[in-house]
MDAnalysis code that builds the backbone (N, CA, C; Angstrom):
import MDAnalysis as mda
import numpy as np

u = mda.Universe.empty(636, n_residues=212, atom_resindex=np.repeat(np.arange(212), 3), trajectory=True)
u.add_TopologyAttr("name", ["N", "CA", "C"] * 212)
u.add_TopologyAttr("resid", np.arange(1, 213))
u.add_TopologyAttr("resname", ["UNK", "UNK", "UNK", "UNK", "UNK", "UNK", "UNK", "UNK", "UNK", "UNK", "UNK", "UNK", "UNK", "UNK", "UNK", "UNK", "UNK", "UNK", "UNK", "UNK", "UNK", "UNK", "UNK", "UNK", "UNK", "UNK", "UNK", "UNK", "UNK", "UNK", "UNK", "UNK", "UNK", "UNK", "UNK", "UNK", "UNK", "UNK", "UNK", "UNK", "UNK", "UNK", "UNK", "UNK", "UNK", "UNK", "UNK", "UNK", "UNK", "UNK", "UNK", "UNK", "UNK", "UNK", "UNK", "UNK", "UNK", "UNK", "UNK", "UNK", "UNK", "UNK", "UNK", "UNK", "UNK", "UNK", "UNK", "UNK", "UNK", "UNK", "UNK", "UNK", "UNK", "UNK", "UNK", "UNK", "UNK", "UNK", "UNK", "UNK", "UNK", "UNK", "UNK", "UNK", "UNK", "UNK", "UNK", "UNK", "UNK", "UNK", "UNK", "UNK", "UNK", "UNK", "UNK", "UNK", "UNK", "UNK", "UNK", "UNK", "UNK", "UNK", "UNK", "UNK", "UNK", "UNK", "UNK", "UNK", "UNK", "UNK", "UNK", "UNK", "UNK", "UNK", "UNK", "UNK", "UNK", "UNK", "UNK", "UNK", "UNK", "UNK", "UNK", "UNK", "UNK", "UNK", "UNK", "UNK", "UNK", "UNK", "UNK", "UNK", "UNK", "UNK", "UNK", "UNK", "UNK", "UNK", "UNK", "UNK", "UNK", "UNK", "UNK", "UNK", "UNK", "UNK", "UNK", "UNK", "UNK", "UNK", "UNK", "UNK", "UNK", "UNK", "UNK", "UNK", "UNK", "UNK", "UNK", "UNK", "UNK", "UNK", "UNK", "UNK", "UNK", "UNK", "UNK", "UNK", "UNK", "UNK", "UNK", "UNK", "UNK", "UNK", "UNK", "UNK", "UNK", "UNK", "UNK", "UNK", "UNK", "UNK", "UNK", "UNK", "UNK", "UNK", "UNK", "UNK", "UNK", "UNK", "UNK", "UNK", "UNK", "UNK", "UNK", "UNK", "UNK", "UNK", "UNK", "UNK", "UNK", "UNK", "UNK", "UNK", "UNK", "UNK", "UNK", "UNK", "UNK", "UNK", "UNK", "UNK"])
u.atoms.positions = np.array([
    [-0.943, 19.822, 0.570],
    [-1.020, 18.801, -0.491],
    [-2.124, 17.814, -0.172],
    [-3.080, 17.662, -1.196],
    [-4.225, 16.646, -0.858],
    [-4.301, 15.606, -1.948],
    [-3.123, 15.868, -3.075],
    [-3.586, 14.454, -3.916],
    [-4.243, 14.926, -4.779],
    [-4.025, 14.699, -6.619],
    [-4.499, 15.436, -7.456],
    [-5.552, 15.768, -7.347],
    [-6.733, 15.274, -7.191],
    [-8.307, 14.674, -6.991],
    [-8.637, 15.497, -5.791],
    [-7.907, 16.122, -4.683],
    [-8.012, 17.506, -3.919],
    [-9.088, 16.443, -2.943],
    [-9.058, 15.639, -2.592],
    [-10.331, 15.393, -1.402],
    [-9.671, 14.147, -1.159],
    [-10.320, 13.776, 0.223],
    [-9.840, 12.402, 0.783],
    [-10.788, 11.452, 0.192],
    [-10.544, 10.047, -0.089],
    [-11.506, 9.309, 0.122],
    [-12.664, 8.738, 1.141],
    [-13.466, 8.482, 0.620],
    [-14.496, 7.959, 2.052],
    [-14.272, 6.619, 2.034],
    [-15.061, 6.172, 3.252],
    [-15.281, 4.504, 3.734],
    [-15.776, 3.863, 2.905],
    [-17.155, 4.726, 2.358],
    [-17.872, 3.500, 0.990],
    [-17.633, 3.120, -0.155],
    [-16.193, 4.641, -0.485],
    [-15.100, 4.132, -1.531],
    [-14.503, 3.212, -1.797],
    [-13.902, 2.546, -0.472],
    [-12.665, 1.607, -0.155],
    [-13.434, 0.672, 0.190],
    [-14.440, 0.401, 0.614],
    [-15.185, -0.834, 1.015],
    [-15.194, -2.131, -0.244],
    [-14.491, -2.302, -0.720],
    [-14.122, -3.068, -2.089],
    [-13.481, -4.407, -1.796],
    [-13.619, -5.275, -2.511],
    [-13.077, -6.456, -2.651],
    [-11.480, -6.040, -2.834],
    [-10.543, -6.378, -2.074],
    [-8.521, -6.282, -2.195],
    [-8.400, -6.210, -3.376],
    [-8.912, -7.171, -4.376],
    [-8.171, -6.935, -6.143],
    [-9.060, -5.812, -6.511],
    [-10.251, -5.275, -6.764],
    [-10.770, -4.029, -7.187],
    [-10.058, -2.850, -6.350],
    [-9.882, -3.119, -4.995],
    [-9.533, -1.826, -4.248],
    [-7.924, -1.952, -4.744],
    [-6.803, -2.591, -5.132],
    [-5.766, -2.217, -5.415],
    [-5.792, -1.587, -6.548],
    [-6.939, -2.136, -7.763],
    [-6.888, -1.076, -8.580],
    [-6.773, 0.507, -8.319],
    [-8.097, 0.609, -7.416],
    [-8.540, 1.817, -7.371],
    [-7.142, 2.780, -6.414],
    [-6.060, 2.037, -5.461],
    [-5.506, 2.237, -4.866],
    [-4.349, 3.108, -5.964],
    [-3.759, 2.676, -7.039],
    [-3.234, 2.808, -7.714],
    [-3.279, 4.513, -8.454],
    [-1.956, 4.946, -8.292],
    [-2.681, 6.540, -8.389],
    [-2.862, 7.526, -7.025],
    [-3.434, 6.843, -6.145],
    [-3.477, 7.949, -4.690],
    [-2.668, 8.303, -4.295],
    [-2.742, 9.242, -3.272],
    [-1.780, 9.477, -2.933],
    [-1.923, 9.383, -0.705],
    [-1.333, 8.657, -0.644],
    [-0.916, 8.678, 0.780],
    [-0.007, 9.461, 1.717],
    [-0.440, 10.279, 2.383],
    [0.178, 11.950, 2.891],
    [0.181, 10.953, 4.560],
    [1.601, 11.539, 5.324],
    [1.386, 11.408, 6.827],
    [2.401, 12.300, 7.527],
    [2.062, 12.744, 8.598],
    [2.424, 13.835, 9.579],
    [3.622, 13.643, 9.979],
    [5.289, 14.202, 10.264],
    [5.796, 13.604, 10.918],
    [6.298, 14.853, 11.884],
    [7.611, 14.798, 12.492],
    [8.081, 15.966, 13.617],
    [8.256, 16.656, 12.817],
    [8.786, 16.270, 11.623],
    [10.002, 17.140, 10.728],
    [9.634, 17.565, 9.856],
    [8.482, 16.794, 9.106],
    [7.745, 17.725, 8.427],
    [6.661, 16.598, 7.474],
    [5.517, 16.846, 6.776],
    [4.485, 16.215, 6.199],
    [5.058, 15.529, 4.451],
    [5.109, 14.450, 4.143],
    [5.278, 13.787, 2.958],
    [4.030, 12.899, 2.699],
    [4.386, 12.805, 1.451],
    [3.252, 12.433, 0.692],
    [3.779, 11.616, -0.725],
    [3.566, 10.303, -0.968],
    [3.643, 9.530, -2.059],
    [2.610, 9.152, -3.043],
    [2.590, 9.225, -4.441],
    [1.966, 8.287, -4.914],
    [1.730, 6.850, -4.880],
    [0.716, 6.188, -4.897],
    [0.728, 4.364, -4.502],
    [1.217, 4.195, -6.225],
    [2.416, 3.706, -6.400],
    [2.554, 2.644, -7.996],
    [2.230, 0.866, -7.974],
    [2.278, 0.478, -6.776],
    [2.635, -0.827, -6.543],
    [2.158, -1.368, -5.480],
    [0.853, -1.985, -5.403],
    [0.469, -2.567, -4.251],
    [0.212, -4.326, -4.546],
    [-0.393, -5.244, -3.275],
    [-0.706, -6.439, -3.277],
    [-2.172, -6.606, -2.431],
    [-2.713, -7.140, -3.546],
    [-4.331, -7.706, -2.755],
    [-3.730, -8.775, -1.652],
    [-5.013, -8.923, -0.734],
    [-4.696, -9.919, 0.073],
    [-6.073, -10.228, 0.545],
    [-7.353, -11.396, 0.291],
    [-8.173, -11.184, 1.199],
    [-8.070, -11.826, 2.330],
    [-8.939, -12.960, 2.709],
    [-9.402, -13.551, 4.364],
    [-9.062, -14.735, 4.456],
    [-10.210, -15.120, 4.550],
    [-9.924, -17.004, 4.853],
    [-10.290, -17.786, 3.811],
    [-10.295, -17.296, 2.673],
    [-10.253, -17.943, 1.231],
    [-8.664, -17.718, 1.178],
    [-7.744, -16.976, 1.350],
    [-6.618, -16.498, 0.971],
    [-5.663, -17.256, 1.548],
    [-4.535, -18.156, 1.128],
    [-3.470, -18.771, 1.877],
    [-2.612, -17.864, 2.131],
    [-2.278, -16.997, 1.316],
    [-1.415, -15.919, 1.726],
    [-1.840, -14.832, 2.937],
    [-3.025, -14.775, 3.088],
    [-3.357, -13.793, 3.988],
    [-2.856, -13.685, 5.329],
    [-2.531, -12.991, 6.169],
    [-2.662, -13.049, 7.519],
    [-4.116, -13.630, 8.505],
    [-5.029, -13.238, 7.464],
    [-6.535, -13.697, 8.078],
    [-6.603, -14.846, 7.641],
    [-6.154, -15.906, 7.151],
    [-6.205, -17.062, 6.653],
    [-6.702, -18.183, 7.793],
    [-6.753, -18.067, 8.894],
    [-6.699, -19.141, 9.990],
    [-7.499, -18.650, 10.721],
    [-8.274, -17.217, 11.188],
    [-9.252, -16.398, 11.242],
    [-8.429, -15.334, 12.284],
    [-9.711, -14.575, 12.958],
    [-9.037, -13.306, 13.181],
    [-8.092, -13.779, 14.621],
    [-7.106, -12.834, 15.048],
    [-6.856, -12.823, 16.129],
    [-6.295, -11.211, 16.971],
    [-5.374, -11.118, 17.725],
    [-5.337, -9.425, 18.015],
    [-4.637, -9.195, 17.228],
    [-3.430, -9.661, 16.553],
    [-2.703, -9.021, 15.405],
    [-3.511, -8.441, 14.352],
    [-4.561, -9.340, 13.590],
    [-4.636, -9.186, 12.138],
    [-6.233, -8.710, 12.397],
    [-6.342, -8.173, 13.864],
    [-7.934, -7.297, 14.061],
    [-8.459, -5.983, 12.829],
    [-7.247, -5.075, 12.928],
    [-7.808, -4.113, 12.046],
    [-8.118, -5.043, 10.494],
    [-7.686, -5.324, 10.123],
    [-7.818, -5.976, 8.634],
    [-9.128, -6.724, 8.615],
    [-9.945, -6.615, 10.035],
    [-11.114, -7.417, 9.403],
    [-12.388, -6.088, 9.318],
    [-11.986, -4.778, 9.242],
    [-12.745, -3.838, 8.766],
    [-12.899, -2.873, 10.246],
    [-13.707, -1.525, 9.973],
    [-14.162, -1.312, 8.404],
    [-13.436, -0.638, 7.501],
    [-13.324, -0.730, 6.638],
    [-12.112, -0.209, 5.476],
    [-12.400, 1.214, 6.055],
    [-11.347, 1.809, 5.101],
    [-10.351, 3.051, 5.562],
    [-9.695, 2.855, 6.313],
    [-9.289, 1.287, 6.975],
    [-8.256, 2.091, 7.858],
    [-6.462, 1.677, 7.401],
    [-5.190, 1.821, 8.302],
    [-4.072, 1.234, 8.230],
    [-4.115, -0.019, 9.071],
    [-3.511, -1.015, 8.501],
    [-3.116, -1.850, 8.998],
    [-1.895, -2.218, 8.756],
    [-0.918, -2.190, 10.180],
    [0.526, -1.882, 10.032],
    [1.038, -2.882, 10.729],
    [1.786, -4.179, 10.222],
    [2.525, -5.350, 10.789],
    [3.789, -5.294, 11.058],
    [4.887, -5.886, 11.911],
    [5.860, -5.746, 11.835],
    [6.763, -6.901, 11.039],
    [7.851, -7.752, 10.681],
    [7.953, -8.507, 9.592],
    [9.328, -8.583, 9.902],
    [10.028, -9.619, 9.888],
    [11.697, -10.038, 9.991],
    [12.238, -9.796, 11.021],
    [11.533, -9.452, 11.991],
    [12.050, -8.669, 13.157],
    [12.444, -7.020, 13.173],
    [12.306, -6.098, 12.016],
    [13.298, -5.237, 11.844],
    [12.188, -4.114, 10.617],
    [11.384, -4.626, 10.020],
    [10.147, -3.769, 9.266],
    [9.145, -3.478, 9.654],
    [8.240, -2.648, 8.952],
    [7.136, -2.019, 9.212],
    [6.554, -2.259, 7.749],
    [5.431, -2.819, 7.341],
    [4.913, -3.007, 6.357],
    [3.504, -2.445, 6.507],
    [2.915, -2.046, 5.637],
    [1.337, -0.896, 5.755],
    [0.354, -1.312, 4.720],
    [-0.653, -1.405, 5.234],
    [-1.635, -1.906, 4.316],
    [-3.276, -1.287, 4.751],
    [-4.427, -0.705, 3.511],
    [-5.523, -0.731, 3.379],
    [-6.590, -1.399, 3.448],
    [-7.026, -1.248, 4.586],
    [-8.142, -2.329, 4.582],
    [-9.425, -1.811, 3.516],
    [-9.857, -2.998, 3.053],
    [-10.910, -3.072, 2.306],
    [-12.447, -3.780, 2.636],
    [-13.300, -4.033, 1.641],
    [-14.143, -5.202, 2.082],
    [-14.788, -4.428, 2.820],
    [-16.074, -4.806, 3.404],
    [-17.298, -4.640, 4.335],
    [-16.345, -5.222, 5.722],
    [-17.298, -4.187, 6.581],
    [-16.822, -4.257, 8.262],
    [-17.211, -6.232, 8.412],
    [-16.413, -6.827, 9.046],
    [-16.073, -8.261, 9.786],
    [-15.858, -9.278, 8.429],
    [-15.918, -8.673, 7.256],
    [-14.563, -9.368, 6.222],
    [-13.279, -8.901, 6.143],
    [-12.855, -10.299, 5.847],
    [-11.114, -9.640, 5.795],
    [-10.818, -9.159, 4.601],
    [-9.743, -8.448, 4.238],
    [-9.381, -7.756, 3.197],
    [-8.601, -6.666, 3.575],
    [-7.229, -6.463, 2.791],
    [-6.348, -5.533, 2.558],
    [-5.422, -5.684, 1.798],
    [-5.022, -4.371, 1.570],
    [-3.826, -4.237, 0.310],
    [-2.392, -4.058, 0.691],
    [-1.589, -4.667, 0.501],
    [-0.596, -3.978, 0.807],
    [0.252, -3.286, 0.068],
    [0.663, -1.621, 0.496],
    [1.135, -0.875, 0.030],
    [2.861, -0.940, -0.157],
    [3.506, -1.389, -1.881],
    [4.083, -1.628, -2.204],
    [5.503, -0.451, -2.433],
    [4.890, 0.513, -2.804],
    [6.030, 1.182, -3.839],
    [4.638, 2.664, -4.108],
    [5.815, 3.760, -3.994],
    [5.156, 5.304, -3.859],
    [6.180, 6.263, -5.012],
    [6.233, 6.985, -5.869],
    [6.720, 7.994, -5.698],
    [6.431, 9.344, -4.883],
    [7.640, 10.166, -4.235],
    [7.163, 11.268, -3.689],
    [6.749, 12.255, -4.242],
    [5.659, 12.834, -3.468],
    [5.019, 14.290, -4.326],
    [4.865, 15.446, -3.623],
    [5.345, 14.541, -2.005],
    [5.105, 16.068, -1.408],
    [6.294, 16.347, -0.514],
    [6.912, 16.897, 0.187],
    [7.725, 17.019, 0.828],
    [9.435, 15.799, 0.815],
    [9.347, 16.321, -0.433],
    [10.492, 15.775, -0.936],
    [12.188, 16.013, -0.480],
    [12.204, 17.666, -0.105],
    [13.369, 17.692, 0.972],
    [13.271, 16.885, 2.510],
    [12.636, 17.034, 2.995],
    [12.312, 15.605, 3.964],
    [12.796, 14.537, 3.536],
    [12.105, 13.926, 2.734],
    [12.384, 12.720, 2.247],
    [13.742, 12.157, 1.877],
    [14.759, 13.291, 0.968],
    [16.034, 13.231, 0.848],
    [16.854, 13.093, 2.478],
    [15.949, 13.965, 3.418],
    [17.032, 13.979, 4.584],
    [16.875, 12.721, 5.510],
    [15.498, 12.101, 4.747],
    [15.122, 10.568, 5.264],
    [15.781, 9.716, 4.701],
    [16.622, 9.562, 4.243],
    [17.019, 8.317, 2.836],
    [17.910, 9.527, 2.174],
    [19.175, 9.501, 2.691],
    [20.303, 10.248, 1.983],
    [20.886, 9.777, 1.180],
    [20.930, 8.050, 1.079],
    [21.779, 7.079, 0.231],
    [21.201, 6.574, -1.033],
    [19.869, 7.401, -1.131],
    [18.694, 6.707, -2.183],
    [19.401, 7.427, -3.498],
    [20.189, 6.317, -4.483],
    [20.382, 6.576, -5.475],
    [19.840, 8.043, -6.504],
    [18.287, 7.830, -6.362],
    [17.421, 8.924, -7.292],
    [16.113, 8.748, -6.414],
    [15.158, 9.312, -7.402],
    [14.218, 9.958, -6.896],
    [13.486, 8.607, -6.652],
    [13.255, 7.581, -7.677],
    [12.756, 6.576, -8.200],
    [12.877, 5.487, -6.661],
    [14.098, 5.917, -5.901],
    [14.779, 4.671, -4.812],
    [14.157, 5.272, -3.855],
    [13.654, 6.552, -3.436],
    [13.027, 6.990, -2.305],
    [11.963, 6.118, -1.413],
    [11.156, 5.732, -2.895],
    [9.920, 4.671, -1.543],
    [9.814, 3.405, -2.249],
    [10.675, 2.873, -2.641],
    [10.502, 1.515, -3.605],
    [10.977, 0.603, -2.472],
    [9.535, -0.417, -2.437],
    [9.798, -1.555, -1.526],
    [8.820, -1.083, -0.135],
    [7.915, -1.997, 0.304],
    [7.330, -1.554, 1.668],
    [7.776, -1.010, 2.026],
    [9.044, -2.033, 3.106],
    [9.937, -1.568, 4.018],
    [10.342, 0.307, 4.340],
    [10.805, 0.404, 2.642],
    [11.234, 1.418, 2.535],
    [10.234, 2.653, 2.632],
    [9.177, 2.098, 1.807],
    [7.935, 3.228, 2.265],
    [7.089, 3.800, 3.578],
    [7.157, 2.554, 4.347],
    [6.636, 2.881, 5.495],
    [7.931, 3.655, 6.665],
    [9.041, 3.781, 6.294],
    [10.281, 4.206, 6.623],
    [10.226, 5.587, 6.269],
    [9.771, 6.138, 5.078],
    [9.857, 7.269, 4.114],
    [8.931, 8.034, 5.264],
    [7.723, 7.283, 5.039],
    [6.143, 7.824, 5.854],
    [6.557, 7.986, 6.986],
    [7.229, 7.390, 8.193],
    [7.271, 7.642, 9.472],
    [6.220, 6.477, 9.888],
    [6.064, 5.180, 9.006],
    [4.658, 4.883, 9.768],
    [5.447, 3.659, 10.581],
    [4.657, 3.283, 11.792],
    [4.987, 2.071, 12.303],
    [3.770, 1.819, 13.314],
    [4.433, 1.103, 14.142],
    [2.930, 0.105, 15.248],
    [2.059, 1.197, 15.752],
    [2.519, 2.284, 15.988],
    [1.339, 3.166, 16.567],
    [0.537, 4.263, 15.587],
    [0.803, 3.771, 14.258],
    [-0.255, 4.034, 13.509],
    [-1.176, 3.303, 12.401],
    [-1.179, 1.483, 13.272],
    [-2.052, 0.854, 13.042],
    [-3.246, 1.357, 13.650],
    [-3.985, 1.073, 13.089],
    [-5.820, 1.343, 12.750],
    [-6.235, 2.662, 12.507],
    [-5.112, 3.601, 12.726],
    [-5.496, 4.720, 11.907],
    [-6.836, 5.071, 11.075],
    [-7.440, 6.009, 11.012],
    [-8.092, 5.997, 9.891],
    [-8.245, 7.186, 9.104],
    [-7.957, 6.497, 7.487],
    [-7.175, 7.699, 6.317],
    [-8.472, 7.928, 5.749],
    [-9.116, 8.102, 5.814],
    [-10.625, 8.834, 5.623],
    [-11.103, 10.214, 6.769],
    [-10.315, 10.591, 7.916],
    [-10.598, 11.700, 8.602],
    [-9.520, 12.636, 8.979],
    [-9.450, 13.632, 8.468],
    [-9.054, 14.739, 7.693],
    [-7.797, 15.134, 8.910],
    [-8.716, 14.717, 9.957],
    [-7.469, 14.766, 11.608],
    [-6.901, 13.752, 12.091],
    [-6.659, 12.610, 10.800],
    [-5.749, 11.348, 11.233],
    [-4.367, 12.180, 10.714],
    [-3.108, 11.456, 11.508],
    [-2.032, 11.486, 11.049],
    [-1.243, 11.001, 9.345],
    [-2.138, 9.977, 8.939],
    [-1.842, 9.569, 7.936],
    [-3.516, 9.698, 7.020],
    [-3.467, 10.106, 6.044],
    [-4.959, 10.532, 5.115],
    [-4.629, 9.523, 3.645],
    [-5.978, 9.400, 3.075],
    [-5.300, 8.623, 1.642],
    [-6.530, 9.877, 1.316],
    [-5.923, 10.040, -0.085],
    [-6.563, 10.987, -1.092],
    [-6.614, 10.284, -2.479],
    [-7.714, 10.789, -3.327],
    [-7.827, 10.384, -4.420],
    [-6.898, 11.027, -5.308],
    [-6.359, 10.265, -6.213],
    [-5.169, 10.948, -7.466],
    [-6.229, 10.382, -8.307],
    [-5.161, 11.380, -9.457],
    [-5.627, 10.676, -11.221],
    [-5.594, 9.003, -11.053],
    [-6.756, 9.302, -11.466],
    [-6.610, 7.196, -11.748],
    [-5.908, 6.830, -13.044],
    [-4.758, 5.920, -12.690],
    [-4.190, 5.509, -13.911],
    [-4.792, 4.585, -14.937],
    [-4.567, 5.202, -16.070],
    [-5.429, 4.004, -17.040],
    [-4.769, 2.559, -17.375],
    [-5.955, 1.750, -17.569],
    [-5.810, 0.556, -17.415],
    [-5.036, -0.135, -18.051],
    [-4.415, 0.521, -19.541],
    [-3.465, 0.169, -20.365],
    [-2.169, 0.413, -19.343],
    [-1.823, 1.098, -18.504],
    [-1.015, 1.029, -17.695],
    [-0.478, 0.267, -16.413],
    [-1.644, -0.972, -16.001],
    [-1.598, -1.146, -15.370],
    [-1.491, -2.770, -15.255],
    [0.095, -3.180, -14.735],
    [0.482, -4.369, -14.779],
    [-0.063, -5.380, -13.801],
    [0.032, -6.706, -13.962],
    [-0.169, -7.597, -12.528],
    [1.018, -9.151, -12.636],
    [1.463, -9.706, -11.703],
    [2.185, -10.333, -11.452],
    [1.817, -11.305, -10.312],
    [3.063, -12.596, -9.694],
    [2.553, -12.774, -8.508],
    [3.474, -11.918, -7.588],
    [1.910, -12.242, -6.224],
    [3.240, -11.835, -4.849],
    [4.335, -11.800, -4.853],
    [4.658, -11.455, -3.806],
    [6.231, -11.531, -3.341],
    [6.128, -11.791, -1.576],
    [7.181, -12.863, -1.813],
    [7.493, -12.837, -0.812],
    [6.712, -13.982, 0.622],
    [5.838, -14.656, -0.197],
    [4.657, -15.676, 0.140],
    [4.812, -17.111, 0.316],
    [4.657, -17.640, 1.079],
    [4.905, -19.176, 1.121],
    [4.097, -20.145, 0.545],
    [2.307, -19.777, 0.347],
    [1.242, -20.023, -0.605],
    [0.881, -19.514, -1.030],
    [-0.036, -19.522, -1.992],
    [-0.700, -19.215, -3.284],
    [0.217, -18.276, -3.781],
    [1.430, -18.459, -4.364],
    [2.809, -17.800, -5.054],
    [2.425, -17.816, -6.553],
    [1.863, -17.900, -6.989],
    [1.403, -17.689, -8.295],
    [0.262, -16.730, -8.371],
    [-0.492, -16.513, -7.410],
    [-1.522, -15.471, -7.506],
    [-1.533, -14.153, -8.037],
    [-1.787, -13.616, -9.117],
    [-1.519, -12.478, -10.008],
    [-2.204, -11.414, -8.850],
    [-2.254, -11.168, -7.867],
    [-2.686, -10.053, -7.471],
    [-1.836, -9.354, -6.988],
    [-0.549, -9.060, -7.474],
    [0.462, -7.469, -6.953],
    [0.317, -6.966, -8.706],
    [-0.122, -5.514, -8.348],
    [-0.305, -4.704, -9.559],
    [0.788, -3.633, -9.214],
    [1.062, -3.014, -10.568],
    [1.806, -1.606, -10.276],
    [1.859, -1.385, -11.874],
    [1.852, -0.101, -11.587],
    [1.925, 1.303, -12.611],
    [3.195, 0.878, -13.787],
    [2.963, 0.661, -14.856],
    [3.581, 0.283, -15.905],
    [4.593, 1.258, -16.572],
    [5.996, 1.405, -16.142],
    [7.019, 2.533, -16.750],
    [7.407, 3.162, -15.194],
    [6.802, 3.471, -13.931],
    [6.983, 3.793, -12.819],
    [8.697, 3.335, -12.391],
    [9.478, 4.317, -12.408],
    [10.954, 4.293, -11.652],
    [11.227, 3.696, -10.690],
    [9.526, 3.885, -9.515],
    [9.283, 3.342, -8.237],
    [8.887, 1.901, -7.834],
    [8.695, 1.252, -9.021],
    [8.386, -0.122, -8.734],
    [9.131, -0.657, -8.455],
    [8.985, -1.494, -7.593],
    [9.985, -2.486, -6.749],
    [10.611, -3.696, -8.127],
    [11.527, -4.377, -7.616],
    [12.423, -5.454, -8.395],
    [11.893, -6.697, -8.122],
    [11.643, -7.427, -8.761],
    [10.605, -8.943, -8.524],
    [12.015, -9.976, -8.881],
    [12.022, -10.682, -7.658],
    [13.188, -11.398, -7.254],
    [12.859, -12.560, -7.419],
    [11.725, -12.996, -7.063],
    [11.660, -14.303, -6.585],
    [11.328, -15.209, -8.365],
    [11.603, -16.618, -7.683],
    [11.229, -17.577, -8.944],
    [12.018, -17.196, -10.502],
    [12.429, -16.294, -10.654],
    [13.000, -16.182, -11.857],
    [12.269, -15.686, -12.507],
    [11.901, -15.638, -13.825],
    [11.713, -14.654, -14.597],
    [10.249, -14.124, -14.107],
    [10.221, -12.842, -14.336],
    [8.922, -12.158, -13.674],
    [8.025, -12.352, -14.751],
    [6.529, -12.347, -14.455],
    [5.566, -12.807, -15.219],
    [4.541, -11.455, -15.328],
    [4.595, -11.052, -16.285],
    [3.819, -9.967, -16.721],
    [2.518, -10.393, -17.289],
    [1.176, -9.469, -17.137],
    [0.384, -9.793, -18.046],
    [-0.916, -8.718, -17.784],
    [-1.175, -8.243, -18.194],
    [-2.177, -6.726, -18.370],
    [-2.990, -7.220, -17.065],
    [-3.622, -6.419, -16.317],
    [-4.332, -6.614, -15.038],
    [-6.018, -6.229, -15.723],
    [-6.499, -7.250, -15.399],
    [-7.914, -7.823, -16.053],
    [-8.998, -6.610, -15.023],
])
């Protein structure tokens, strides 16, 4: 399985500003290796994040050894840990020594879907399999030792591939989740009608509005 679009992406693909590259993110498909066997999701739902313009960012205060991969060069994973108890995964973007990445929200599965059931036995439907980071990077097998990865070479453990790009009439934006500043920032997009999109909790009523 390589992802409708049958080829991986390159570096000069992803080298994008976080809000253009979540567009383009939207649609791929993210494949990774495990003991048990290889799965593969569609991205429905991700969040821009850039640097030190960004209050929300991790790079916000500048770099340090945590938030190193995220300052380039795109293609790679950048994988944090979060509450004590998650694994959250994200695309770096942007030119090598800017910050920038996406974080990867919400997948449906496309490839190795009996896996996936024997990963997540309690997942309601198909739709509950990778909805929510947490849950996706759980699905994937990904955690701390497959930060900096890089999903542009064909012999990484984890690859991103190009899918159908979804059209733009499809494609919603909202704020973050989950952020202590800039909480109004419309940059989490996801796939409009998707089963797999996560539930927007925070602040009360969720704020929709076509992604520009």
């Amino acid at each position: 399985m390589s992802g409708d679009a049958g080829r991986l992406f390159t570096r000069e693909e992803l080298a994008l500003d976080p809000v253009d590259l979540a567009h383009l993110l939207l649609g791929s498909v993210l494949e990774a290796d495990g003991p048990d066997g290889t799965v593969g999701v569609r991205l429905v739902e991700v969040e821009a994040y850039r640097g030190q313009d960004d209050p929300a960012s991790h790079c916000y205060r500048g770099r340090t050894p945590r938030n190193a991969v995220m300052w380039g060069p795109a293609g790679h994973l950048y994988v944090y840990f979060v509450y004590g108890m998650h694994f959250c995964a994200n695309i770096v973007g942007s030119t090598d020594g800017v910050a920038g990445a996406v974080l990867l929200r919400a997948g449906e599965v496309v490839t190795g879907l009996d896996v996936v059931r024997k990963r997540r036995p309690n997942a309601r439907g198909t739709g509950e399999l990778a909805k929510g980071p947490a849950i996706l990077t759980s699905v994937l097998r990904i955690d701390r030792q497959e930060n900096g990865v890089d999903l542009t070479d064909p012999a990484s453990p984890v690859r991103l591939y190009a899918g159908e790009r979804v059209p733009s009439e499809r494609i919603r934006s909202g704020p973050r989740v989950g952020v202590a500043m800039a909480m109004d920032t419309p940059w989490r997009f996801w796939v409009d009608g998707s089963p797999a999109v996560s539930t927007y909790r925070r602040g009360g009523k969720r704020r929709v509005r076509p992604a520009s």
